[in-house]
DSSP file (Angstrom, degrees, kcal/mol; ACC not computed):
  #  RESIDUE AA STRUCTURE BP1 BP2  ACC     N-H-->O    O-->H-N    N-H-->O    O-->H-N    TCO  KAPPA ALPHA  PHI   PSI    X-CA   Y-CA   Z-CA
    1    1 A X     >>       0   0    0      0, 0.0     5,-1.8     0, 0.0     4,-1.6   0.000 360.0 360.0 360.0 -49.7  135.4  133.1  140.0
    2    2 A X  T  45 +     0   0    0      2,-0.3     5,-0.0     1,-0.2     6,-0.0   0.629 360.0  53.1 -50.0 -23.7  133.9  134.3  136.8
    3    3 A X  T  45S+     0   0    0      1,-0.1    -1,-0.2     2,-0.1    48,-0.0   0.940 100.8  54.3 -77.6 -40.0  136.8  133.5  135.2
    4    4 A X  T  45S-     0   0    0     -3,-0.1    -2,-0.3     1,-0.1    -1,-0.1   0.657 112.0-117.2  -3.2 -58.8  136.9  130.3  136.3
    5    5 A X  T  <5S+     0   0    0     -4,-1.6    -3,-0.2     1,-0.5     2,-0.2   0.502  75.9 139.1 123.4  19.9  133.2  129.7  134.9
    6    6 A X      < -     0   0    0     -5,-1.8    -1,-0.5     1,-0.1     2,-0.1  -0.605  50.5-132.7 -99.9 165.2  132.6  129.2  138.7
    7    7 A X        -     0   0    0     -2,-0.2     4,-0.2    -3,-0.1    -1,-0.1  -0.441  28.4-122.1 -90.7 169.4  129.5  130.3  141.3
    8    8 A X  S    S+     0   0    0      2,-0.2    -1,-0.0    -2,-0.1    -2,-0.0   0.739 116.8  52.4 -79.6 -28.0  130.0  131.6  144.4
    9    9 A X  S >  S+     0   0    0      1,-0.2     3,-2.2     2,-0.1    -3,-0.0   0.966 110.3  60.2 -76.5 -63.5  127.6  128.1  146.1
   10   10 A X  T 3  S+     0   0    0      1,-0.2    -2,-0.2     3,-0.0    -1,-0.2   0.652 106.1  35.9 -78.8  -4.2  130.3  126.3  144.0
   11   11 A X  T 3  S+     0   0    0     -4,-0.2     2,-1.2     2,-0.1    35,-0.9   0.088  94.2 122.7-118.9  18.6  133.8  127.7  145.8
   12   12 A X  B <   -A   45   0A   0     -3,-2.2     2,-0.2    33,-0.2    33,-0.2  -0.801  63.9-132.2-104.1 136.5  132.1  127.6  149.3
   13   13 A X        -     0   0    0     31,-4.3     3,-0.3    -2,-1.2    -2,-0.1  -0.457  21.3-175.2 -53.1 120.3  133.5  125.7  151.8
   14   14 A X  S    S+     0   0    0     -2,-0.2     2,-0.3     1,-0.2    -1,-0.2   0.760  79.5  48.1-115.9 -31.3  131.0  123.6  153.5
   15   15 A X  S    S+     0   0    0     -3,-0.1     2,-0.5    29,-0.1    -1,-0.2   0.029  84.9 108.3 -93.9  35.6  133.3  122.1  156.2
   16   16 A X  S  > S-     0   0    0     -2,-0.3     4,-0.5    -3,-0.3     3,-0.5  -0.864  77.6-115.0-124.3 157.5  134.9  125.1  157.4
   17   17 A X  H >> S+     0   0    0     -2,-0.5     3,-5.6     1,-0.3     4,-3.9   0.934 112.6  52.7 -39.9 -72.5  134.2  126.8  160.9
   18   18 A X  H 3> S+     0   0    0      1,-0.2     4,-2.8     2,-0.2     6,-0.4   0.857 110.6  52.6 -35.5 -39.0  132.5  130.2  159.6
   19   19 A X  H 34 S+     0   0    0     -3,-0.5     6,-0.5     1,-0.2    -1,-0.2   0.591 115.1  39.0 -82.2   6.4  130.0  127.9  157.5
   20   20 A X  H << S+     0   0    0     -3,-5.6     3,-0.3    -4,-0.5     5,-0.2   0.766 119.8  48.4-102.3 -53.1  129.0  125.8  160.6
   21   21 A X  H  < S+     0   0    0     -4,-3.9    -2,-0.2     1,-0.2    -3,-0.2   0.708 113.5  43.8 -54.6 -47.0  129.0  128.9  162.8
   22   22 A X  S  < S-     0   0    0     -4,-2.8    -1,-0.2    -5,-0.2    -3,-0.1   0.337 106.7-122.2 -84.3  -0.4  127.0  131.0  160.7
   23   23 A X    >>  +     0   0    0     -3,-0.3     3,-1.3    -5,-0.2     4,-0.9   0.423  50.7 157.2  85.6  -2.3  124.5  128.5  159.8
   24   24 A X  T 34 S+     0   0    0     -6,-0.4     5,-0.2     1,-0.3    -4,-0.1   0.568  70.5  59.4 -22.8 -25.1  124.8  128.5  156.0
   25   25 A X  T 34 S+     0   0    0     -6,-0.5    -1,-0.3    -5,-0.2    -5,-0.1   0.958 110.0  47.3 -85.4 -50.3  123.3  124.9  155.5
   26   26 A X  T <4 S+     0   0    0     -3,-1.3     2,-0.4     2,-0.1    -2,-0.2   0.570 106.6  70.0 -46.1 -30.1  120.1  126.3  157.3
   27   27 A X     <  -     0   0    0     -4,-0.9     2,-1.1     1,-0.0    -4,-0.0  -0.849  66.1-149.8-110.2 132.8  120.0  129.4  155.2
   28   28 A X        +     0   0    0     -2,-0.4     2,-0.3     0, 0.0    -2,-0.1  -0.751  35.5 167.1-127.7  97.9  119.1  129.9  151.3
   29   29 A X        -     0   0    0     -2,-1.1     2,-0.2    -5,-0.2    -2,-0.0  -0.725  28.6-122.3-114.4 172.6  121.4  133.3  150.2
   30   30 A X     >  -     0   0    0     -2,-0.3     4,-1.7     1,-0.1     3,-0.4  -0.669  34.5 -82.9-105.0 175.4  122.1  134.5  146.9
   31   31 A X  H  > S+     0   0    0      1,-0.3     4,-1.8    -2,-0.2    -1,-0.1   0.554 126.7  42.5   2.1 -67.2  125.3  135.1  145.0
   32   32 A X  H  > S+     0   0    0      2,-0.2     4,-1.5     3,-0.1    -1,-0.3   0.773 110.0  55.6 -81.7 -45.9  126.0  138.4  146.2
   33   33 A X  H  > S+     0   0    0     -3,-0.4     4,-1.1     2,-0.2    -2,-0.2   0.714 113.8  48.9 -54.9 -17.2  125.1  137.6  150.1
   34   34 A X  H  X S+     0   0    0     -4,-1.7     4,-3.1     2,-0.2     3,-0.4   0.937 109.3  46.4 -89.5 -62.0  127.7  134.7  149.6
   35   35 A X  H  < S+     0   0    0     -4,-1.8    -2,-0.2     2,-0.3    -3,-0.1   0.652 108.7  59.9 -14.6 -59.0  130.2  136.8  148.2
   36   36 A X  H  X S+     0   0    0     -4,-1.5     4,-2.0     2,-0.2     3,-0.3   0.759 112.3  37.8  16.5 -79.9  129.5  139.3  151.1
   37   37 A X  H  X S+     0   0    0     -4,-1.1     4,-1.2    -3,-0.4    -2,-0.3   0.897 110.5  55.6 -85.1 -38.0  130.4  136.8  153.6
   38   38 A X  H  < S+     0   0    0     -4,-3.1    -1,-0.3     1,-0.2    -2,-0.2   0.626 105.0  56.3 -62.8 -14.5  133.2  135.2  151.8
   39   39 A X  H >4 S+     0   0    0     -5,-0.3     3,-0.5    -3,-0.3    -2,-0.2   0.907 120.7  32.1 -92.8 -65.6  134.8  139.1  151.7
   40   40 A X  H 3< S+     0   0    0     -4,-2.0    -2,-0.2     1,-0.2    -3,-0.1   0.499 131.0  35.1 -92.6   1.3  134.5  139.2  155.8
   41   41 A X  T >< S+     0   0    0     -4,-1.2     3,-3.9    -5,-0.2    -1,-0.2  -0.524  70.3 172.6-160.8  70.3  135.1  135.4  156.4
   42   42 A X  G X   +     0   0    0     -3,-0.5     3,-3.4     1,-0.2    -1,-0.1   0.948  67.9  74.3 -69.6 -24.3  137.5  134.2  153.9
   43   43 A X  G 3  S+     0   0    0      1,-0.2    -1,-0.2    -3,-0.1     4,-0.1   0.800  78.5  76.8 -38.5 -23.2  138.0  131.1  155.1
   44   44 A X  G <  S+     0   0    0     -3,-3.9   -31,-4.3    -7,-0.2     2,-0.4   0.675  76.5  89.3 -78.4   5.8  134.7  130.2  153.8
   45   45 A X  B <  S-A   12   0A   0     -3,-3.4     2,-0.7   -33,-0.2   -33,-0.2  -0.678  87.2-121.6 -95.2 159.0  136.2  130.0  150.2
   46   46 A X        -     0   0    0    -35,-0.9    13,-0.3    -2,-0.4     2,-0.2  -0.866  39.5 -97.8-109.6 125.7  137.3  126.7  149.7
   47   47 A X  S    S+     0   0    0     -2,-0.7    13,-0.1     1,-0.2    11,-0.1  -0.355  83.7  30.5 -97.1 120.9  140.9  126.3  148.9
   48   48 A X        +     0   0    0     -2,-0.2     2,-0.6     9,-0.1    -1,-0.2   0.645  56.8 176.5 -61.3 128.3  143.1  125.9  146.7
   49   49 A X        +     0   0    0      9,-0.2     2,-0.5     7,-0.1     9,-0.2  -0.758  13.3 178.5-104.2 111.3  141.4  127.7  143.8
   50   50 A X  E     -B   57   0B   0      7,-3.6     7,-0.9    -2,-0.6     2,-0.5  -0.977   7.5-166.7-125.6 153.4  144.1  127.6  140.7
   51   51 A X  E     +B   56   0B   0     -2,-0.5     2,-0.4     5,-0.2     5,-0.2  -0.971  20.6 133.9-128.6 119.8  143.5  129.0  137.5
   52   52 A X  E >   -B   55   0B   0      3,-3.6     3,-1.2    -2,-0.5    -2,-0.0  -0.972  63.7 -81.7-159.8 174.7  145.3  128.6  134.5
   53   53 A X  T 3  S+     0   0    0     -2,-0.4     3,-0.1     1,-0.3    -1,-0.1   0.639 119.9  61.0 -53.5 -17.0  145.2  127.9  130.9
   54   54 A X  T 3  S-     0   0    0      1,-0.3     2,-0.4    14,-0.2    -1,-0.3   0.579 125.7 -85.3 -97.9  -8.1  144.9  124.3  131.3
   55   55 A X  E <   -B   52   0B   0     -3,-1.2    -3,-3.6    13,-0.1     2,-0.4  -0.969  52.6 -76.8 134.1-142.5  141.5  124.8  133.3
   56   56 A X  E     -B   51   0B   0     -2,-0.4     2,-0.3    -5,-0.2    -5,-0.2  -0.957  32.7-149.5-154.9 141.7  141.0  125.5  137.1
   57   57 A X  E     -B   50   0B   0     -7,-0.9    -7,-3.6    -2,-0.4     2,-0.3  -0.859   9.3-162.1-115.9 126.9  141.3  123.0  140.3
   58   58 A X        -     0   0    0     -2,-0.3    -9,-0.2    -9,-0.2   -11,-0.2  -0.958  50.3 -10.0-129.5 152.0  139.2  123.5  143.3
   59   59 A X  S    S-     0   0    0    -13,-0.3     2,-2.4    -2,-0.3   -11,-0.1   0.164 101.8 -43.8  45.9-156.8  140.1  121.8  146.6
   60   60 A X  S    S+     0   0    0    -13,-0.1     2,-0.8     1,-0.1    -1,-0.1  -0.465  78.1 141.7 -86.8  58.7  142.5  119.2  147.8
   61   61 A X     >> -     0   0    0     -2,-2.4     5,-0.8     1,-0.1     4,-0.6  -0.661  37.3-162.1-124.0 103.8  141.8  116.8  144.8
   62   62 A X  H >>5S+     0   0    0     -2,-0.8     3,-0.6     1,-0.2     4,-0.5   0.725  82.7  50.6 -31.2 -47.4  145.3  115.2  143.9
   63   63 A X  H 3>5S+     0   0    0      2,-0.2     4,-1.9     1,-0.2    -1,-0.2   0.928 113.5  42.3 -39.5 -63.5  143.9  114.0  140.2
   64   64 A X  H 345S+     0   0    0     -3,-0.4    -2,-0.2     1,-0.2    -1,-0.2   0.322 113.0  47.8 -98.0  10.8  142.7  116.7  139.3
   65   65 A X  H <X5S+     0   0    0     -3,-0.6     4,-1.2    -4,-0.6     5,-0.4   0.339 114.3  51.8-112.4 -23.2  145.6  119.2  140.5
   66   66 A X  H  X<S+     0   0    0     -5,-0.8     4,-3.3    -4,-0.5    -2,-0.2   0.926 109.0  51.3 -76.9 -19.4  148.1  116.8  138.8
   67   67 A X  H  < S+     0   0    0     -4,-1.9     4,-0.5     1,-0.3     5,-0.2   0.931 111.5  45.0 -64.6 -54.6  146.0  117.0  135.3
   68   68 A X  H  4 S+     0   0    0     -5,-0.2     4,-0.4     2,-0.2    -1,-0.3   0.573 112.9  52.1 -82.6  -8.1  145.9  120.6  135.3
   69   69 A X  H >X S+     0   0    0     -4,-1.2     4,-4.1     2,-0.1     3,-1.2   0.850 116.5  43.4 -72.5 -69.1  150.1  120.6  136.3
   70   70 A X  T 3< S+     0   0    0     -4,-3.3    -2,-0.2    -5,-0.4    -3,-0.1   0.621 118.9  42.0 -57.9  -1.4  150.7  118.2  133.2
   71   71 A X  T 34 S+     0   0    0     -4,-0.5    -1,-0.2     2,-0.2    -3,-0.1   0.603 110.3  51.8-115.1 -22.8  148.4  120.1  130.8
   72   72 A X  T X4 S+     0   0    0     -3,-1.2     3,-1.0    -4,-0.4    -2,-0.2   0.760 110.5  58.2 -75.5 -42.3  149.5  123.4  131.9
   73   73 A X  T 3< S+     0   0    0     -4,-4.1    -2,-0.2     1,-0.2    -3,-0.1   0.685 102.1  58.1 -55.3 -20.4  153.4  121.6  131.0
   74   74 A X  T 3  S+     0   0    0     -5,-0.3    -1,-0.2     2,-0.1    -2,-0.1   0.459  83.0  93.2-119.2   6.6  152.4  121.1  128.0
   75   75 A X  S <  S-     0   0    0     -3,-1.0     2,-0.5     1,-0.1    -3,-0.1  -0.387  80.1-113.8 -62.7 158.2  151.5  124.4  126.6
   76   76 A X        -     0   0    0     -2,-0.1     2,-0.1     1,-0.1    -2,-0.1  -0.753  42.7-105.4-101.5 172.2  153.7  126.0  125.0
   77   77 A X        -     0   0    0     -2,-0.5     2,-0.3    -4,-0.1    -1,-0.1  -0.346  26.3-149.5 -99.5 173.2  154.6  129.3  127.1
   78   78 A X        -     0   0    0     -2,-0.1     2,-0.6    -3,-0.0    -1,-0.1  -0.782  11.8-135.3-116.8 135.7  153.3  132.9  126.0
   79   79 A X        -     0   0    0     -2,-0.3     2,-0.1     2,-0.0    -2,-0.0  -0.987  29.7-106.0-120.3 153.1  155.4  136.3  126.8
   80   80 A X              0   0    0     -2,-0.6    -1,-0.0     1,-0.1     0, 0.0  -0.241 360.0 360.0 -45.4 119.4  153.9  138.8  127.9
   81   81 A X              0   0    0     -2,-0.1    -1,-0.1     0, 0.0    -2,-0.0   0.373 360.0 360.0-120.2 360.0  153.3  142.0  125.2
């Protein structure tokens, strides 16, 4: 996530069981208590987190997974040293 430039509030899953179950809109944790629970209830990270040179896509958003395909296409590619 830190690579990413993201928070731990900003890759939780708000609609998913564990965050209903455990009460999460009700409750004000920090960083590391989210982290915590995301370690013993992955589901609560929200999904699909991709990372790449062209930037990072979080969740189901079709725009913004096809932006980062074509911009990632248009690098030119790196080997490995």
């Amino acid at each position: 996530m830190q690579r990413a430039g993201l928070t731990p509030s900003e890759v939780l899953s708000k609609r998913s069981r564990a965050y209903k179950s455990l009460g999460l809109a009700e409750r004000t944790l920090s960083d590391d208590e989210l982290l915590d629970l995301m370690v013993q209830e992955p589901t609560l990270l929200r999904r699909p987190l991709i990372i790449s040179s062209g930037g990072v896509a979080l969740g189901f958003n079709q725009k913004q997974l096809q932006e980062l395909i074509e911009s990632s296409e248009n690098e030119p590619s790196r080997k490995e040293e």
